[in-house]
C-alpha positions in Angstrom: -135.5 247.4 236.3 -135.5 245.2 239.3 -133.6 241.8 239.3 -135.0 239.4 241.5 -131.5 238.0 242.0 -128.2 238.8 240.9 -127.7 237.1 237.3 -124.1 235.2 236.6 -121.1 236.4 235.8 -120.1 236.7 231.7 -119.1 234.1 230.7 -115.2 235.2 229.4 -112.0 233.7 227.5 -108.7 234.8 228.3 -106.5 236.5 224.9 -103.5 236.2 224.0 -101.7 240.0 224.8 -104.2 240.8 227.5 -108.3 241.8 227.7 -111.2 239.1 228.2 -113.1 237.8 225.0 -117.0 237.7 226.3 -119.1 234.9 225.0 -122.5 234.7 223.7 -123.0 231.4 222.3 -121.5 228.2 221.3 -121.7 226.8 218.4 -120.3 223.1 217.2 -119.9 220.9 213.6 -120.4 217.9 214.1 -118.1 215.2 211.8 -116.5 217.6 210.1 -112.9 215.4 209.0 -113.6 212.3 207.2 -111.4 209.5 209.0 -113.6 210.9 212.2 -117.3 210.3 210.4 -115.6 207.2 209.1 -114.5 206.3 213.2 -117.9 207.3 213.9 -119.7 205.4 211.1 -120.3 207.7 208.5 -119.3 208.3 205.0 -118.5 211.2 202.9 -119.1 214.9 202.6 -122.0 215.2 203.8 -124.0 218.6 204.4 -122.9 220.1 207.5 -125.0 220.1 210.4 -124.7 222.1 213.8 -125.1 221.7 217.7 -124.9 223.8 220.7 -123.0 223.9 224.0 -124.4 226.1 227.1 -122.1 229.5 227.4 -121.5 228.1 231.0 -119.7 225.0 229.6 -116.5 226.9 228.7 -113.3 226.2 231.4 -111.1 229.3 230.5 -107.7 227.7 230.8 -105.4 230.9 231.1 -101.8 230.2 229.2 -99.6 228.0 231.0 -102.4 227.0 233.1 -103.5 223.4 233.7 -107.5 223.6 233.2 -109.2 221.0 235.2 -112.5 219.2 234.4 -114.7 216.6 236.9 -115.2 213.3 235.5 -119.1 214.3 234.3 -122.4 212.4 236.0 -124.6 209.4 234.4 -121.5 208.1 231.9 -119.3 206.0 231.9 -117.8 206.9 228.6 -116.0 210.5 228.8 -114.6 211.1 225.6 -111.9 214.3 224.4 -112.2 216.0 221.0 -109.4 218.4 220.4 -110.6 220.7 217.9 -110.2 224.4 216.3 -112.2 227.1 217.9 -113.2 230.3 215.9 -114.1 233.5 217.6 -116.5 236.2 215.8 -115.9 239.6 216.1 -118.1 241.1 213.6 -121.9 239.1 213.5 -123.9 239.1 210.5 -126.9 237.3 208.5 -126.1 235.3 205.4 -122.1 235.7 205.2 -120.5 234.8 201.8 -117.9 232.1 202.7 -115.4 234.9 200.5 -116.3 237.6 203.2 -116.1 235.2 206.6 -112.4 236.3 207.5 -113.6 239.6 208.0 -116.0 238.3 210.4 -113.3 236.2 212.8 -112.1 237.7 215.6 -109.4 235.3 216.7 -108.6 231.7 217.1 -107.8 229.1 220.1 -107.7 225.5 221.0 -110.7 223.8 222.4 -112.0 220.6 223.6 -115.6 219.4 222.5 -116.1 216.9 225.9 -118.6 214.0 225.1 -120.4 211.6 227.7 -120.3 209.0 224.4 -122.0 206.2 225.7 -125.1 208.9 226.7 -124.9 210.3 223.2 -124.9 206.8 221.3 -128.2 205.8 223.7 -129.8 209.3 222.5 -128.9 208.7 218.8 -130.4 205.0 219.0 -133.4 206.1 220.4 -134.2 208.7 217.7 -133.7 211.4 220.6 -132.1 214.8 221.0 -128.9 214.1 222.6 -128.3 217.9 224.0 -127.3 215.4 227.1 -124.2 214.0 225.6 -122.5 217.4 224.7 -124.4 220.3 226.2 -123.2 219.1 230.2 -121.0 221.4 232.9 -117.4 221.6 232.4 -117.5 220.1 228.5 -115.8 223.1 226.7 -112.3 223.6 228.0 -110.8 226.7 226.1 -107.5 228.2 225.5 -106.2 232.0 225.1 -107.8 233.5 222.3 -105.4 234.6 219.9 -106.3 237.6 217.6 -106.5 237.4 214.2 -104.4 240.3 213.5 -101.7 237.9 214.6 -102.3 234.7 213.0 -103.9 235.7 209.6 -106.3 232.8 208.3 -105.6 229.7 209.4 -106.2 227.4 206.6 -103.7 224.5 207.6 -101.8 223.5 210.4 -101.3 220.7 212.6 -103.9 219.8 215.2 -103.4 217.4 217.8 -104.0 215.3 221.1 -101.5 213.7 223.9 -103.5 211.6 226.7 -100.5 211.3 229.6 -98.0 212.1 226.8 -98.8 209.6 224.0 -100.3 211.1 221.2 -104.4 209.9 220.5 -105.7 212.5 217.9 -103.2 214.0 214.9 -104.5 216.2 212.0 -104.5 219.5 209.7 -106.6 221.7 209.4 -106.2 221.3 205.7 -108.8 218.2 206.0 -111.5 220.0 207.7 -114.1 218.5 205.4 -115.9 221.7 205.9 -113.6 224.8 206.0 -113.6 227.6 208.7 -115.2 230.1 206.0 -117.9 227.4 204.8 -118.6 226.8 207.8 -119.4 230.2 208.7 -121.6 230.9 205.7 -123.9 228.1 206.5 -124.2 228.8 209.8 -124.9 232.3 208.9 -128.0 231.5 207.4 -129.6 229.1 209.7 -128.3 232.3 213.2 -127.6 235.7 212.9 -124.5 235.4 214.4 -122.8 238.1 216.6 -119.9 238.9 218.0 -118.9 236.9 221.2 -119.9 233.7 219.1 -117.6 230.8 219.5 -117.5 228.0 216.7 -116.2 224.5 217.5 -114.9 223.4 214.1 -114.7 219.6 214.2 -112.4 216.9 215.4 -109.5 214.5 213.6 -109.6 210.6 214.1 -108.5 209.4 217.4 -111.0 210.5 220.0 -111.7 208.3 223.1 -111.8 207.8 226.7 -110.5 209.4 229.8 -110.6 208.8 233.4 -109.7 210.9 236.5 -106.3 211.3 236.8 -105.9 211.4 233.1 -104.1 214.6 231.5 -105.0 216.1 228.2 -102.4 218.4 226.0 -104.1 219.8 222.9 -102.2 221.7 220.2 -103.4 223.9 217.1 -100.2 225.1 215.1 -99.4 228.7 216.0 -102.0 228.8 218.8 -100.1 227.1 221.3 -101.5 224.3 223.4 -104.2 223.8 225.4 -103.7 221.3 229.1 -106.4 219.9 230.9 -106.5 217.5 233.5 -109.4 215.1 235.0 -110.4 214.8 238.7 
């Protein structure tokens, strides 16, 4: 086979001990804690639904690393989500939620970046708003750690300081949604496969940024993930 140019790198996230985790796809729940579907004008449990961000959206921030991110084109409205990312291992069709853990490979910290004003237009407009989420530079990621070493995380403290005063606060324990639900539904819509990423949701408390602006997310027992604006 004969390329007709030479195709991009993998895209890869640093783990925690050493080695590169390669990614395939990434996948996103949208209002998946209730006082953020209640910020966000929604109500409730309902069904979960899914969204996608481009492999080549992830900034690798390597531990102890500031990441950095430009302010994004056409918004005016650049908005952090500091949420729980979950790395498959082991793909599969139609996973029980009972048999998910077997399936993650490891966790990290991640921001879901939003140009909010473009997604609220696409929303009102009855139109896909891939736009709002899906742009360069909008999924800053942490070291991966693996699961050997953290065991299921089914609570824990997430959250968000913008130039040290604290924006987003949460547990995981109010994911509307949990990690292994989550997973399961997915499951049935995608075969998913290993180098999969799923962004799990985000507490209350997400807003703007500007350049200049610093961002320290925090996952309890992941460490914590530093991203600045230019």
């Amino acid at each position: 086979m004969t390329l007709v140019f030479t195709p991009p790198a993998i895209t890869t996230v640093p783990v925690v001990g050493g080695g590169e985790f390669p990614v395939r796809r990434i996948y996103c729940v949208g209002r998946n804690y209730v006082e953020h579907a209640q910020e966000m004008g929604y109500t409730g449990r309902e069904p979960p639904f899914f969204f996608m961000k481009p492999t080549d959206a992830v900034v690798a921030v390597p531990d102890g690393a500031t990441g950095v991110v430009d302010y994004p084109t056409v918004t005016k409205n650049f908005h952090y989500e500091i949420e729980l990312v979950v790395a498959i291992g082991t793909g599969g069709r139609d996973i029980r939620a009972a048999d998910a853990p077997q399936h993650i490979w490891g966790y990290a910290v991640g921001l879901d970046m939003t140009r909010r004003d473009i997604q609220g237009e696409m929303k009102k407009q009855g139109r896909p708003w891939c736009i709002g989420k899906g742009f360069d530079q909008s999924a800053p990621i942490g070291p991966i750690t693996p699961f050997a070493q953290t065991g299921e995380l089914l609570a824990g403290a997430i959250t968000l300081d913008v130039n040290g005063t604290r924006q987003q606060t949460g547990d995981l324990n109010q994911l509307i949604w949990s990690v292994n639900e989550i997973i399961e539904q997915l499951s049935q819509a995608w075969t998913l496969q290993a180098g999969d990423l799923i962004m799990t949701g985000t507490p209350a408390g997400v807003g703007p940024v500007v350049a200049g602006d610093v961002m320290v997310g925090a996952v309890e027992g992941l460490g914590v993930l530093k991203v600045a604006v230019r």
